[in-house]
C-alpha positions as MATLAB code, in Angstrom:
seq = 'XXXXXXXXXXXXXXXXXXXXXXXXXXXXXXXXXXXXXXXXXXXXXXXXXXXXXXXXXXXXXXXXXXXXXXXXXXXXXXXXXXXXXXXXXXXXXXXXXXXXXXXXXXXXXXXXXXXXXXXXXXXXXXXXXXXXXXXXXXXXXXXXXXXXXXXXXXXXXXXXXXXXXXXXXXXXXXXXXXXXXXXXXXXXXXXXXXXXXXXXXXXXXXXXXXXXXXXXXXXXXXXXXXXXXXXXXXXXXXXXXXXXXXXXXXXXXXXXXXXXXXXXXXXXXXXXXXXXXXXXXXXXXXXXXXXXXXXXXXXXXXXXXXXXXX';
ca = [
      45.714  -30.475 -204.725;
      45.035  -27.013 -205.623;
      48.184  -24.529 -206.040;
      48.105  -21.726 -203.663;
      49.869  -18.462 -205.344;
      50.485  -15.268 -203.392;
      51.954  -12.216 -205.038;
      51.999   -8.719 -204.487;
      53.498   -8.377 -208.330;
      54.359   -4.349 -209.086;
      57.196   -4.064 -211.991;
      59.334   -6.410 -213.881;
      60.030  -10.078 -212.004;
      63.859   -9.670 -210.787;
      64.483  -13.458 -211.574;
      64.547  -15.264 -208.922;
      62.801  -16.998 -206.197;
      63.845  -16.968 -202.396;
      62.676  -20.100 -200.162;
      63.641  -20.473 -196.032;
      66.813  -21.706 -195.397;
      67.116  -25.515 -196.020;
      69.305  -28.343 -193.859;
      71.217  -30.245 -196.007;
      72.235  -33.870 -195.245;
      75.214  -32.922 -193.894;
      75.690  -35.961 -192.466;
      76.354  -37.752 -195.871;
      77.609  -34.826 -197.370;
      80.252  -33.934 -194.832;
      81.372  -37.261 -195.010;
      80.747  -38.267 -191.052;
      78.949  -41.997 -192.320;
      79.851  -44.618 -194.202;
      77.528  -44.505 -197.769;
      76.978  -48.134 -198.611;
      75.062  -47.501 -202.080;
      73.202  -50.058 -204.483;
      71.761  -52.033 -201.607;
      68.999  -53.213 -203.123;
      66.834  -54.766 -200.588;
      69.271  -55.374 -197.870;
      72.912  -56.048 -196.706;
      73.602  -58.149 -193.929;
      77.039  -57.303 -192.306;
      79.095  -59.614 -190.057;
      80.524  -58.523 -187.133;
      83.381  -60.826 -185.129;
      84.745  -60.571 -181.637;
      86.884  -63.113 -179.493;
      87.452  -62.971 -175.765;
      91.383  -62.839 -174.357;
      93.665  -64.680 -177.281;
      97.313  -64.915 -175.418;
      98.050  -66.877 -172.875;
     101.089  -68.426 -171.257;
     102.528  -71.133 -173.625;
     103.088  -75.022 -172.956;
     103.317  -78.202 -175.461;
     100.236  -78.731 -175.884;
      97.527  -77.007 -178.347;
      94.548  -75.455 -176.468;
      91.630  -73.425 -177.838;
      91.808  -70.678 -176.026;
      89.177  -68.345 -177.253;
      85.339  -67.936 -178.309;
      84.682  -66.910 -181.362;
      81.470  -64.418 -181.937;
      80.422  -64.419 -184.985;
      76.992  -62.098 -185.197;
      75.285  -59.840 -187.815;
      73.510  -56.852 -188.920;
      70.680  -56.138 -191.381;
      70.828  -52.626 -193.043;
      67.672  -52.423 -194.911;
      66.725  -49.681 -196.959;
      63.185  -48.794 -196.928;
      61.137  -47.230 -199.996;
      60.015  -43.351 -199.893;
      58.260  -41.388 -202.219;
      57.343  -37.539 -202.988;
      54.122  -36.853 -205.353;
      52.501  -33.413 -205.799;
      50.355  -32.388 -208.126;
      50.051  -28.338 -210.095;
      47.379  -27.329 -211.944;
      49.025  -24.960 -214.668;
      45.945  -23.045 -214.856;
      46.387  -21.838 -211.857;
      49.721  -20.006 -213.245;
      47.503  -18.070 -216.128;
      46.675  -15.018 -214.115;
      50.198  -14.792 -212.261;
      52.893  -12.343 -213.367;
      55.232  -14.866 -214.993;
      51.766  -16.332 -217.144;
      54.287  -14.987 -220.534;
      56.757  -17.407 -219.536;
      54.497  -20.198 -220.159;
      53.834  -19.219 -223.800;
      51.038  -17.850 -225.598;
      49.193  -21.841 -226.578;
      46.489  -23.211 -224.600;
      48.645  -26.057 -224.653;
      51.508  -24.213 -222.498;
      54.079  -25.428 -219.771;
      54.788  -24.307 -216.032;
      57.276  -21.117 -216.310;
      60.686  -22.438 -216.771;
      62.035  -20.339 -213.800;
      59.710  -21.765 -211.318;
      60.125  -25.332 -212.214;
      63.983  -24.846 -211.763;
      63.227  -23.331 -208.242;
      60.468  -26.027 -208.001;
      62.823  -29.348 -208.279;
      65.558  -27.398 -205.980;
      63.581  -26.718 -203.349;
      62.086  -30.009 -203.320;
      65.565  -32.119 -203.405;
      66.757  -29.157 -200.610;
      63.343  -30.504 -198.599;
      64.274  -34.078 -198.780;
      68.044  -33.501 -198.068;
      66.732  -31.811 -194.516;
      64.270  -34.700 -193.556;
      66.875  -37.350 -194.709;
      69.419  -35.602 -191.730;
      66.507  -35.444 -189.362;
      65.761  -38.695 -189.796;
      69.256  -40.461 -189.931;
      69.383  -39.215 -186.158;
      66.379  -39.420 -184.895;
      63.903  -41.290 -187.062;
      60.708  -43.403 -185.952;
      60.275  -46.224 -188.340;
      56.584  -46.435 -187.121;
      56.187  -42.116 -188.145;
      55.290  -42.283 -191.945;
      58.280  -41.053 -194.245;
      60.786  -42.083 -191.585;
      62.822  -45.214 -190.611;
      64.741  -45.701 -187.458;
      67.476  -43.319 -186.790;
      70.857  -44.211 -185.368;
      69.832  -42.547 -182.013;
      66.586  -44.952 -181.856;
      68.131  -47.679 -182.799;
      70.408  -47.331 -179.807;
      68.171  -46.465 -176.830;
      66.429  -49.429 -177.917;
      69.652  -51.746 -178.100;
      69.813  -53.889 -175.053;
      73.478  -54.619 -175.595;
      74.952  -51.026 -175.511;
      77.391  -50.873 -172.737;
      75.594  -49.302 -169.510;
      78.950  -47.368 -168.829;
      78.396  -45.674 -172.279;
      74.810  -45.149 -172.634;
      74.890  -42.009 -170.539;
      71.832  -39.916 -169.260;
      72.111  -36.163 -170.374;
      71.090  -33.120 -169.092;
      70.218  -29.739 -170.719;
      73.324  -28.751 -172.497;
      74.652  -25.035 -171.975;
      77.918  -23.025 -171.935;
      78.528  -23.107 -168.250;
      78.287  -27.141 -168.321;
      79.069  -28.645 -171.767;
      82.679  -29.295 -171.139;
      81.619  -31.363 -167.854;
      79.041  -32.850 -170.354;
      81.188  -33.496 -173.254;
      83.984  -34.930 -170.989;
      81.667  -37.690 -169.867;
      81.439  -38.724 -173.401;
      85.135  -39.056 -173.704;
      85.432  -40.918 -170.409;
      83.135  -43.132 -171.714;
      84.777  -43.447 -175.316;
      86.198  -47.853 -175.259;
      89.857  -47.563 -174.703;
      90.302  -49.623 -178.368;
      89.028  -47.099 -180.231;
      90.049  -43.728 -178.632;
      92.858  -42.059 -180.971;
      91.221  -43.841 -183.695;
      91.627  -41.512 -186.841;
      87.910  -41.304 -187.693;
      86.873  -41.162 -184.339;
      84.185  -38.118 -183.968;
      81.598  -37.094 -181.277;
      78.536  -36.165 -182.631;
      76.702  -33.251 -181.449;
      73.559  -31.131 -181.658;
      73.481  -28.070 -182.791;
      72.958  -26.477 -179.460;
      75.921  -28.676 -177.740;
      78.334  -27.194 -180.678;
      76.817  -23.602 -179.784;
      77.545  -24.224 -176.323;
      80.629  -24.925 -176.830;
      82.034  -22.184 -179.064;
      80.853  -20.325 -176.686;
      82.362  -21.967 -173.996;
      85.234  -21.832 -175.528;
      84.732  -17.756 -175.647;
      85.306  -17.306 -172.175;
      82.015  -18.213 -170.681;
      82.305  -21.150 -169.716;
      82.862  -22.317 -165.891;
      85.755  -24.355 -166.467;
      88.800  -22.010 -165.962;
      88.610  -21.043 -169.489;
      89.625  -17.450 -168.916;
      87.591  -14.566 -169.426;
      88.533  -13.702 -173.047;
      88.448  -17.218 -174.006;
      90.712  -18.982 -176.738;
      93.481  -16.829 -177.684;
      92.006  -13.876 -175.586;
      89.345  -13.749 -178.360;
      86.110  -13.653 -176.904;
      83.138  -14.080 -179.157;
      85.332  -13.523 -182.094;
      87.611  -16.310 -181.830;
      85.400  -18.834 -183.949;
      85.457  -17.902 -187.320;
      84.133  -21.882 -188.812;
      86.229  -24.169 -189.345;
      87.045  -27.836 -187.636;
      86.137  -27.830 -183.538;
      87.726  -30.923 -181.017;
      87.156  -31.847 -177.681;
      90.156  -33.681 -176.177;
      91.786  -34.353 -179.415;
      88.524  -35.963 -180.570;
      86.992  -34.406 -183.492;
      83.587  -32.904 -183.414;
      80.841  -33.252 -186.528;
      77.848  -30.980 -185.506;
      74.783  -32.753 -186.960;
      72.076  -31.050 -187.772;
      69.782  -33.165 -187.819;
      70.314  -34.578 -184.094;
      68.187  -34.088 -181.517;
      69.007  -31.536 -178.653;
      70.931  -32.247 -175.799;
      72.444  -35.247 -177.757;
      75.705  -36.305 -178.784;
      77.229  -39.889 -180.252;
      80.793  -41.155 -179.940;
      81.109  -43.561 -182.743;
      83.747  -43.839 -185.596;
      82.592  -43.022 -189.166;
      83.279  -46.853 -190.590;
      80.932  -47.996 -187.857;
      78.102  -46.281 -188.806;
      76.337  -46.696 -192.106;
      73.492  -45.151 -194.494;
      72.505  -47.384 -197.312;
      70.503  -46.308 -200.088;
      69.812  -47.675 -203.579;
      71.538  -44.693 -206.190;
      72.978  -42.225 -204.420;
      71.282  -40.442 -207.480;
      68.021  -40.988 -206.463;
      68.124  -38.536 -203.901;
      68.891  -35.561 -206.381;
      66.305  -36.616 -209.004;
      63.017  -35.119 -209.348;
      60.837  -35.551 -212.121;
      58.392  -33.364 -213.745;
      55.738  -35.298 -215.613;
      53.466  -33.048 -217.454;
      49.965  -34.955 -218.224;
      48.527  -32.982 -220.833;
      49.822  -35.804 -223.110;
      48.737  -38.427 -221.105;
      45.317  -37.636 -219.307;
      44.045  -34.472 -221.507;
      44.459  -32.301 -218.139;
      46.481  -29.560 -217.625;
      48.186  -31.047 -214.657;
      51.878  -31.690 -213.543;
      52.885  -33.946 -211.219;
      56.472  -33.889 -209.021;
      57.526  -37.462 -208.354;
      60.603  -38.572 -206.211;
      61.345  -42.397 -205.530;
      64.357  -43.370 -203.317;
      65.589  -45.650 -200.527;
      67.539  -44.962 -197.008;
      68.143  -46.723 -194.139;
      70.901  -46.569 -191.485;
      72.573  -49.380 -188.734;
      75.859  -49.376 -186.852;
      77.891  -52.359 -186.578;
      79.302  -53.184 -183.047;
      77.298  -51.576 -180.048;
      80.178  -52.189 -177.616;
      82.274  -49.184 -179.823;
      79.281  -46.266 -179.512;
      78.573  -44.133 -176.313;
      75.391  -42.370 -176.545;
      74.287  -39.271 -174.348;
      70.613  -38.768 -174.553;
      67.757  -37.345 -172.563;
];
């Protein structure tokens, strides 16, 4: 594929190349799932419940329980990234000195360092996205925690709750529902979190200002208005909040961290981009970007997860 290079070049090069703003996988990074690495084709993990084990004593022995013994599969999938530069296309560019002075030159070293960062940065954000809200059937994608439980026939109907659009004026009512909804067994549970959107943390902090409609007060948390979140940790009922970027809006997920999983092959996989050059190879004057990694996620029990979704 043909490099496309736009410049407006007047003066000296000051260095360094800008790119958008990337999401990172803050999901894995912020530690809010449990990283099950060198899964090489898949893990299956047990899951065990029993129904009431006490009862009144006599003389006699009596099984007095059923056992549950069930499973699930965590199976990575395979992705890839390949592109392909033509270091011709660099010769008439303003960094062409870089490259050196042979026929038989290299990409500028200051572009291929922006080059691999950008990339890994671009795979970080699609990892997140996907985690959530992932379609194994949309290419580069397998099924994301949130599609894996709107299609789970066992989830609790008291905790798979329909959602509406999320705001400041309702996302405490909102939010609350969540916690209602949270199993008894599991609420106070230290790595308890709801998950949220991006636009249901917004709507909180500023909620939380003093715009909400939920006797907040008009100045908000410690009468400080629209200054009084500064970053920093947020919870909702003494249940921590992780704000996942990569979620879908309007959505949030009670789980607890060791009940959700990403598994991957090397962890290192996902930070490793290689730059094969195949003038040595082919004859052309070609380089091609190559990434190779595995991810997949899967909860273990349903009955512990409330989901709020559209």
């Amino acid at each position: 594929m043909a490099t496309s290079i736009t410049t407006t070049y007047a003066g000296e090069f000051a260095g360094k190349y800008i790119s958008a703003a990337l999401l990172s996988a803050d999901t894995i990074e912020g530690g809010g799932i449990t990283v099950k690495p060198n899964v090489k084709y898949k893990e299956v993990m047990k899951t065990l419940s029993t129904n009431a084990l006490v009862k009144n004593a006599d003389c006699d022995f009596a099984d007095q329980s059923t056992v549950t013994l069930t499973e699930r599969v965590l199976q990575p999938e395979e992705f890839q990234v390949n592109l392909e530069l033509c270091k011709k296309d660099f010769h008439s560019d303003w960094e062409a000195v870089q490259m050196g002075y042979s026929a038989f030159d290299t990409l500028p070293p200051s572009f291929s360092d922006f080059l691999i960062g950008h990339i890994a940065s671009k795979v970080a954000q699609k990892t997140e996205e996907t985690i959530w809200q992932g379609v194994n059937a949309t290419a580069g994608e397998f099924d994301g925690l949130v599609t894996l439980l709107e299609a789970d026939t066992d989830l609790p109907a008291g905790q798979d709750l329909t959602g509406v659009s999320v705001d400041a004026s309702n996302v405490i009512a909102q939010m609350g529902r969540v916690v209602d909804a949270i199993p008894s067994a599991i609420y106070g549970k230290e790595d308890l979190y709801i998950y949220v959107s991006q636009n249901i943390a917004r709507a909180y902090v500023r909620a939380l200002g003093g715009f909400g409609a939920d006797g907040l007060g008009a100045n908000g948390v410690n009468n400080g208005g629209t200054t009084w979140y500064n970053g920093g940790d947020l919870a909702f009922d003494g249940v921590k909040i992780f704000v996942c970027s990569g979620m879908p809006d309007n959505h949030m997920v009670a789980a607890q961290k060791s009940n959700i999983f990403f598994g991957t092959g090397l962890l290192s996989d996902h930070n490793e981009v290689k730059l094969i050059d195949m003038e040595n190879i082919d004859g052309s004057m070609n380089v091609r970007v190559v990434m190779r990694f595995t991810s997949g996620v899967q909860y273990g029990i349903v009955d512990d997860i409330v989901l709020y979704h559209d």
